[in-house]
C-alpha positions as a Markdown table, in Angstrom:
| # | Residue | x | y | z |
|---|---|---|---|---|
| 1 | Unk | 4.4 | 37.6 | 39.5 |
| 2 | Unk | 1.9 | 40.6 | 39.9 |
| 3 | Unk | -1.8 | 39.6 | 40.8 |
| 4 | Unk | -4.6 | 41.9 | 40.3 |
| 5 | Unk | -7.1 | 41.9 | 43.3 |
| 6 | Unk | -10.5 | 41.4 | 41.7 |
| 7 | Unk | -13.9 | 41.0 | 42.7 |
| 8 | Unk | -16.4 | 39.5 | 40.6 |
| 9 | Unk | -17.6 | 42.6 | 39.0 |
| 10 | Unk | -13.7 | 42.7 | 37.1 |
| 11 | Unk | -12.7 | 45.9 | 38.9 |
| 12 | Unk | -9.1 | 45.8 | 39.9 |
| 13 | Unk | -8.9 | 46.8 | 43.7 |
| 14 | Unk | -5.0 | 46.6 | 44.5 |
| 15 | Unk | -2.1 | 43.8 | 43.4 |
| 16 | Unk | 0.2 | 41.9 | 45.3 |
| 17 | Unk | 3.3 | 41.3 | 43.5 |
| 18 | Unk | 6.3 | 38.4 | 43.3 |
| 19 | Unk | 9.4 | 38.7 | 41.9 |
| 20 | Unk | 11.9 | 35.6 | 41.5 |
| 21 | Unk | 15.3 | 36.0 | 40.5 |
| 22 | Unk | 16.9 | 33.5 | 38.6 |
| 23 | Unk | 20.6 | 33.8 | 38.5 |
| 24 | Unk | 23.4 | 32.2 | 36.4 |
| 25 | Unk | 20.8 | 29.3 | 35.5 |
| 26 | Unk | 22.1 | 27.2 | 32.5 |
| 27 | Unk | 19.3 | 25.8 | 32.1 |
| 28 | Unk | 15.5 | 26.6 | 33.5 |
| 29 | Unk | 13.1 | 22.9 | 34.2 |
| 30 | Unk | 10.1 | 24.3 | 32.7 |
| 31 | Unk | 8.4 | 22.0 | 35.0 |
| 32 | Unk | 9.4 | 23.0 | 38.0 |
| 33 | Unk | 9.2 | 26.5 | 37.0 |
| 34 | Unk | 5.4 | 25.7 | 36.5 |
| 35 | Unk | 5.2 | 24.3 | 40.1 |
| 36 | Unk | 6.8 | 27.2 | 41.1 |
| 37 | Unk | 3.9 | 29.6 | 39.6 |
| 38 | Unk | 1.2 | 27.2 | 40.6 |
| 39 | Unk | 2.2 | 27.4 | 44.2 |
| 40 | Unk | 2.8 | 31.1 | 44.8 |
| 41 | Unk | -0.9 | 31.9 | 42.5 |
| 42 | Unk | -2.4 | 29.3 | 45.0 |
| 43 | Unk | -1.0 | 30.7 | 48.1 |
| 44 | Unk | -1.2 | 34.9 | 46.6 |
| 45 | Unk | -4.9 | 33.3 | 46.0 |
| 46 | Unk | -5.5 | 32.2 | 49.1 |
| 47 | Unk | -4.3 | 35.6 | 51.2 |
| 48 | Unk | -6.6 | 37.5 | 49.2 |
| 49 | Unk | -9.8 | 35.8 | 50.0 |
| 50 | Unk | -12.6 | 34.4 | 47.8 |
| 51 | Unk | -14.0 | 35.7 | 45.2 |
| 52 | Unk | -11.0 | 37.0 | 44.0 |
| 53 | Unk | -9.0 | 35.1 | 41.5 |
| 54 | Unk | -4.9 | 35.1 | 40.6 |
| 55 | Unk | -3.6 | 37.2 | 37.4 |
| 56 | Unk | -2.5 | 34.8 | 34.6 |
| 57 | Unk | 0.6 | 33.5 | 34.7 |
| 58 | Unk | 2.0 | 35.7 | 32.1 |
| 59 | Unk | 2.7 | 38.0 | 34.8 |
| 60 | Unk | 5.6 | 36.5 | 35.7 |
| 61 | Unk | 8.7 | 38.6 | 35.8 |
| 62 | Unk | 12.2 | 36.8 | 36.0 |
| 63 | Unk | 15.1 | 38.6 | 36.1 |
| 64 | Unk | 18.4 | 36.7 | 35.0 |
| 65 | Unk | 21.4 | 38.2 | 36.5 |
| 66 | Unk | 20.9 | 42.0 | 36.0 |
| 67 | Unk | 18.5 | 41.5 | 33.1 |
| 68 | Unk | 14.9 | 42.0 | 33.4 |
| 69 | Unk | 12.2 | 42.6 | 31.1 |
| 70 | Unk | 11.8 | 46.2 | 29.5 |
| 71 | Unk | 8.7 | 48.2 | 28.6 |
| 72 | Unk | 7.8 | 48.9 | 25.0 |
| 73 | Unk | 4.7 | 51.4 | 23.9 |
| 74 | Unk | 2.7 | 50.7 | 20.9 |
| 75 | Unk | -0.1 | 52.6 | 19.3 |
| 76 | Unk | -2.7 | 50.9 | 17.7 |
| 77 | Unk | -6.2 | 51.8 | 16.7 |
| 78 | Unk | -9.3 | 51.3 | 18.7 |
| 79 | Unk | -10.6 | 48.8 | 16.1 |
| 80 | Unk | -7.8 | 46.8 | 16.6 |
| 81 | Unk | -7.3 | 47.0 | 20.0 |
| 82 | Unk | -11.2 | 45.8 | 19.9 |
| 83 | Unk | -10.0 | 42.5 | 17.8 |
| 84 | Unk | -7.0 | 41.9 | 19.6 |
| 85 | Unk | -9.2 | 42.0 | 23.2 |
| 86 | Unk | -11.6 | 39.4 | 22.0 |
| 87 | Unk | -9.1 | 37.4 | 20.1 |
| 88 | Unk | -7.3 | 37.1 | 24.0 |
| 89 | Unk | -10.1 | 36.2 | 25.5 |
| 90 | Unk | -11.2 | 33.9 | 23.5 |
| 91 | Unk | -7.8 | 32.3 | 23.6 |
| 92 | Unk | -8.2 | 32.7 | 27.3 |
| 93 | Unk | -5.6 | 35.3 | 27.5 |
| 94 | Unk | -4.9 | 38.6 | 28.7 |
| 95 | Unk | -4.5 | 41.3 | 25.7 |
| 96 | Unk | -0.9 | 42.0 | 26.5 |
| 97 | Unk | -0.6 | 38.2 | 27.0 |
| 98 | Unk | -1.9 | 37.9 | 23.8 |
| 99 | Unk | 0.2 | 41.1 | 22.0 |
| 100 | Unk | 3.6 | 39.5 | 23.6 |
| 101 | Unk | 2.3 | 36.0 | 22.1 |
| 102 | Unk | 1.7 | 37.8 | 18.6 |
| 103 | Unk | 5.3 | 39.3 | 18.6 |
| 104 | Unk | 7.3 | 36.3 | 19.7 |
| 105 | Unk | 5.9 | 34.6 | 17.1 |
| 106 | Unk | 5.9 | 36.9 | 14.5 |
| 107 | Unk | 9.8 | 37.4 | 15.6 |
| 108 | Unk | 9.9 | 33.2 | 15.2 |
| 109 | Unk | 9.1 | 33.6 | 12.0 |
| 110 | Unk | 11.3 | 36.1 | 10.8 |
| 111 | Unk | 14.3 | 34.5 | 12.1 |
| 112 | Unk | 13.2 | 31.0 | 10.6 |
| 113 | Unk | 12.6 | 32.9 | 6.7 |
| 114 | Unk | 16.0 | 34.5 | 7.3 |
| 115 | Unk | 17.2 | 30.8 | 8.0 |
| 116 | Unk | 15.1 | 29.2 | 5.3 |
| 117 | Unk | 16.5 | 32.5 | 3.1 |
| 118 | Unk | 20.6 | 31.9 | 4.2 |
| 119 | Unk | 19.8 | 28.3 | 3.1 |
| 120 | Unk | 18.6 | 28.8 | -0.4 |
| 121 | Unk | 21.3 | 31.7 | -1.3 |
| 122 | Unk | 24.5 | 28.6 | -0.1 |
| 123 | Unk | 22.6 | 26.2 | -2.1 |
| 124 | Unk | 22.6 | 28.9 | -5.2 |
| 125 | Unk | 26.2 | 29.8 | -4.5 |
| 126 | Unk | 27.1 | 25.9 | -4.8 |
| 127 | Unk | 25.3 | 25.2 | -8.0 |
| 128 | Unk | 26.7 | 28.4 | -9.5 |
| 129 | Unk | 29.9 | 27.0 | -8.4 |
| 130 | Unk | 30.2 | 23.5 | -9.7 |
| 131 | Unk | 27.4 | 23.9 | -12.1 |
| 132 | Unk | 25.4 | 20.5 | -11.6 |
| 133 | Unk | 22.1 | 20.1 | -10.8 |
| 134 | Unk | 19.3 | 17.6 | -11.4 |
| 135 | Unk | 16.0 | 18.1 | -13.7 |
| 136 | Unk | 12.9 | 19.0 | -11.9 |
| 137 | Unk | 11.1 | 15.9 | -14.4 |
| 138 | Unk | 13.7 | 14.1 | -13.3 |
| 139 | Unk | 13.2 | 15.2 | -9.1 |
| 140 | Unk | 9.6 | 14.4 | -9.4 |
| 141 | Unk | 9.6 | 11.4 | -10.8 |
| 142 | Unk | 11.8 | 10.5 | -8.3 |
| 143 | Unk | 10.3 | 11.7 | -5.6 |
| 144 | Unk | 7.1 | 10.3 | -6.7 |
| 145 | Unk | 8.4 | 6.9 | -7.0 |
| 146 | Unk | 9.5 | 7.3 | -3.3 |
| 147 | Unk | 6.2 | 8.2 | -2.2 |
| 148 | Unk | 4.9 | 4.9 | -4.0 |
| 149 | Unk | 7.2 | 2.8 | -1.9 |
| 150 | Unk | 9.4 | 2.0 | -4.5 |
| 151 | Unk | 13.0 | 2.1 | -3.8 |
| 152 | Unk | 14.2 | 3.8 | -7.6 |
| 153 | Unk | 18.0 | 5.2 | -8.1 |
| 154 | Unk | 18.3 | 8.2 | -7.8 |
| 155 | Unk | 18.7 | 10.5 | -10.8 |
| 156 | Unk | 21.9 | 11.4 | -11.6 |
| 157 | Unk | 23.3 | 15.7 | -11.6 |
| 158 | Unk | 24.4 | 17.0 | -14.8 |
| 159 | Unk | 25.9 | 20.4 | -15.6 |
| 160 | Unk | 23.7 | 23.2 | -16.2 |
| 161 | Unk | 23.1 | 24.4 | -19.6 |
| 162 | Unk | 24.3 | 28.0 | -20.1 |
């Protein structure tokens, strides 16, 4: 964990830094793990005195096994950069906590579209291949029948008309 040494007026004066290493862990308690980081910001905090206050914890740099976390340079306009530094504070975030947050969830995404996509192509592949399927009419009314409460049959596949 790195933590900026700042006095009120937001300069950054120095850092003291913590690294933890976490090897051959199957499986990290995210509770603990937030003990951990509330402990070492309280006791980083109080070494460095009052008025000075602890980096957020997105500072935190594990390092499993021989991994650890690389740096990436991206270029964006000053506009931008403008939204994305009140958007992070407002979220109560630093900007590259903010960025990081952005990607990983723009990378979520992704990965649950390709999902969603792989999905819909096995589900084409399988109708092409036996050839049945059910009427949208007769989906809905099936579906809104379910939503009514009722407890209808439901509506039988029949082979696609080519």
């Amino acid at each position: 964990m790195a933590a900026p040494l700042l006095p009120t007026d937001g300069r950054v004066v120095g850092a003291m830094s913590l690294v933890a290493a976490v090897e051959r862990l199957a499986v990290l308690d995210l509770d603990k793990l937030s003990q951990l980081v509330n402990r070492a910001a309280g006791e980083i905090g109080a070494r460095i005195g009052a008025g000075r206050h602890v980096a957020h914890k997105c500072y935190i740099v594990w390092a499993i096994g021989s991994r650890t976390m690389s740096t990436t340079t991206i270029r964006i306009d000053e506009e931008l950069k403008s939204r994305v530094a009140v958007a992070a504070q407002r979220a109560g975030k630093t900007a590259h906590a903010f960025i990081v947050d952005a990607i990983a969830q723009t990378v979520e995404q992704a990965e649950l579209d390709e999902a969603f996509d792989q999905i819909a192509d096995e589900r084409w592949a399988a109708l092409l291949a036996h050839g049945k399927s059910v009427a949208w009419t007769d989906a809905k009314a099936w579906l809104d029948a379910r939503a009514r409460g009722e407890r209808p049959r439901r509506p039988a596949a029949r082979l696609l008309k080519r």
